[in-house]
C-alpha positions as CSV (number, residue, x, y, z in Angstrom):
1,X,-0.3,-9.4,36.6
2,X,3.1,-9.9,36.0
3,X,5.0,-10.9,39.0
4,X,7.5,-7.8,40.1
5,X,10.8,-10.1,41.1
6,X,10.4,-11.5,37.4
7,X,14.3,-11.8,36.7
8,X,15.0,-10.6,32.7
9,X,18.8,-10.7,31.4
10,X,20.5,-8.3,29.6
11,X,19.3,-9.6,25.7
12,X,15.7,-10.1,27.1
13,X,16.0,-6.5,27.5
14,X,17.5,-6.0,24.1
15,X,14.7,-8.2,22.5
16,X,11.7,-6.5,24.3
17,X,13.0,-3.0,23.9
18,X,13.3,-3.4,20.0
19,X,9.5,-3.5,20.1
20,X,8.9,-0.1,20.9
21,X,11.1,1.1,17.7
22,X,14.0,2.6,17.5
23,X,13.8,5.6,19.2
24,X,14.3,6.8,22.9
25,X,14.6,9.4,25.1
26,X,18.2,9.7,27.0
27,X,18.2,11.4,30.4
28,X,22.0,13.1,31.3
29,X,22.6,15.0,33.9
30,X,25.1,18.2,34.4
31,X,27.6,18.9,37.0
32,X,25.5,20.9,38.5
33,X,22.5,18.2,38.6
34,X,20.1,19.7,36.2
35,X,18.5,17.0,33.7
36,X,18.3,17.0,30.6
37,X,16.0,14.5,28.1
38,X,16.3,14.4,24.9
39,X,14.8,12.2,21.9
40,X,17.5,9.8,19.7
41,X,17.8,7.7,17.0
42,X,19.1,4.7,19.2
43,X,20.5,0.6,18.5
44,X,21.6,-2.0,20.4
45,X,25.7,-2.6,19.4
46,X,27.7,-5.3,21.2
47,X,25.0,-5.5,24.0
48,X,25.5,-1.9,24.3
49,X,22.9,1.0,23.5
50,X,24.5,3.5,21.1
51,X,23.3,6.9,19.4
52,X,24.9,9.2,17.2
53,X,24.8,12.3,17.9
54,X,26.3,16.1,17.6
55,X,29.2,16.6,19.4
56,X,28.5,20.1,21.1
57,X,25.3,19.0,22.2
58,X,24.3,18.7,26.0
59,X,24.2,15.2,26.3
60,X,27.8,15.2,25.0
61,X,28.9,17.8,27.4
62,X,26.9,16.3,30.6
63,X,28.4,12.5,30.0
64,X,31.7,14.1,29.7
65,X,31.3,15.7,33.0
66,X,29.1,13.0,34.6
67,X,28.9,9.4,32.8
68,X,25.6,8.1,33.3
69,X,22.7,8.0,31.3
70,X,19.2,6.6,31.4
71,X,17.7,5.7,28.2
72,X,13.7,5.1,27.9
73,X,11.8,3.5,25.2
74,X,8.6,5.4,25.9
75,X,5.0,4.1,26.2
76,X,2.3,3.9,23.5
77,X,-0.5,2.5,22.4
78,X,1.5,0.1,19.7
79,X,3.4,-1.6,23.3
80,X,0.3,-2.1,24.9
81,X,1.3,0.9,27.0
82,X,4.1,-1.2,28.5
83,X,8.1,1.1,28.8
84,X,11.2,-0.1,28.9
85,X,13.8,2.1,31.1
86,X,17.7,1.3,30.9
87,X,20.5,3.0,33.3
88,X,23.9,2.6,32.8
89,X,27.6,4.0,32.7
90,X,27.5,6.3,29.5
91,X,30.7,7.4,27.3
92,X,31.3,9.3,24.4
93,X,33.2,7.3,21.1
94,X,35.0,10.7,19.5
95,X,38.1,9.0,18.0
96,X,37.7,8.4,13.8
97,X,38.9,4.8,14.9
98,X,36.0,4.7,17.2
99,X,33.7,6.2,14.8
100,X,34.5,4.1,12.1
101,X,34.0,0.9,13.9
102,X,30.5,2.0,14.5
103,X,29.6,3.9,11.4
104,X,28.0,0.9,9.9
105,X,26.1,-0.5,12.7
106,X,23.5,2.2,13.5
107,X,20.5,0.5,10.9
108,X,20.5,3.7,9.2
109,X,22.7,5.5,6.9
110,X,24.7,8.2,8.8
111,X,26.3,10.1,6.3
112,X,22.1,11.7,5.8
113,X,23.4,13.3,9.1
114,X,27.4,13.3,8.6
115,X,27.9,13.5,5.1
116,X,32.0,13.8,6.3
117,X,31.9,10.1,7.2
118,X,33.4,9.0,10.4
119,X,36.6,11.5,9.5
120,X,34.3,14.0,10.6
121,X,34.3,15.7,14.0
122,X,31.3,17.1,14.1
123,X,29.2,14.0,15.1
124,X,30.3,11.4,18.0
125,X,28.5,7.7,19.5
126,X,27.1,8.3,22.7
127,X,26.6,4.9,23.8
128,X,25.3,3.6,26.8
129,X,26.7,0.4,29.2
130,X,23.3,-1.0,30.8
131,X,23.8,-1.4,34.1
132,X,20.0,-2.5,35.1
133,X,17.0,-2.0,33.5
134,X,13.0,-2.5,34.1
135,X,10.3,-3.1,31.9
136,X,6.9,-2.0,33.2
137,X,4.0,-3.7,31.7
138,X,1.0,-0.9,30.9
139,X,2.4,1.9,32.9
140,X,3.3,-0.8,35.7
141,X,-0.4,-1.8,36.3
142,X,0.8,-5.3,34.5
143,X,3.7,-5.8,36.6
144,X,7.5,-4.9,36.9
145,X,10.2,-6.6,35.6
146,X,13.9,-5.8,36.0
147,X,17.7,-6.9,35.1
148,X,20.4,-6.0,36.9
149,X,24.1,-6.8,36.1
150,X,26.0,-8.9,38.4
């Protein structure tokens, strides 16, 4: 078993999270406090966890309105069961400045999604600032092990 005060830093996290692919769920949460989880294309950017997404969608409106965000890279059989969970201060990038400094970083081609390029307003970078972040090894029954920044 992995020992539970095992100390990771922020591009262990990076590493062991680009195991479980390149999608992840991101947890938001409106003004009112109701959650809200949805599944993203995500990539680590600048030590920094970043999706691109629509710009009227809930997880644009909740960050706006409360700027946090908790992004999982879920279990499965491929990780040996094992999760990775990251929470941290979350903000949206919605300038074409922004947009195009990112276009090109995602590992995918964008314009599939956003054929208007970053000119267009319709799509935005949610992107994530990890604040602290644990990595349970087979659902936790492994061990625990966490980051935190200092």
């Amino acid at each position: 078993m992995t020992d539970s005060n095992v100390s990771l830093t922020l591009a262990d996290v990076e590493t062991e999270s680009r195991r479980f692919g390149p999608f992840a769920y991101v947890a938001t949460t409106g003004e009112r406090g109701e959650p809200h989880l949805a599944p993203v294309a995500v990539n680590w950017v600048d030590q920094r966890i970043v999706a691109f997404v629509l710009t009227a969608s809930i997880k644009v409106r909740n960050v706006r309105q409360n700027p946090r965000a908790t992004v999982h890279f879920s279990v499965g059989e491929s990780t040996g069961w094992d999760s990775c969970i990251v929470w941290g201060g979350a903000s949206i990038v919605d300038t074409v400045e922004g947009r195009r400094s990112l276009w090109d970083r995602m590992g995918y081609d964008l314009a599939a999604f956003e054929p208007g390029g970053p000119e267009a307003d319709t799509h935005v970078f949610l992107v994530v600032e990890p604040t602290r972040a644990t990595i349970l090894r087979s659902y936790g029954v492994g061990g625990r092990e966490t980051w935190r920044r200092s």
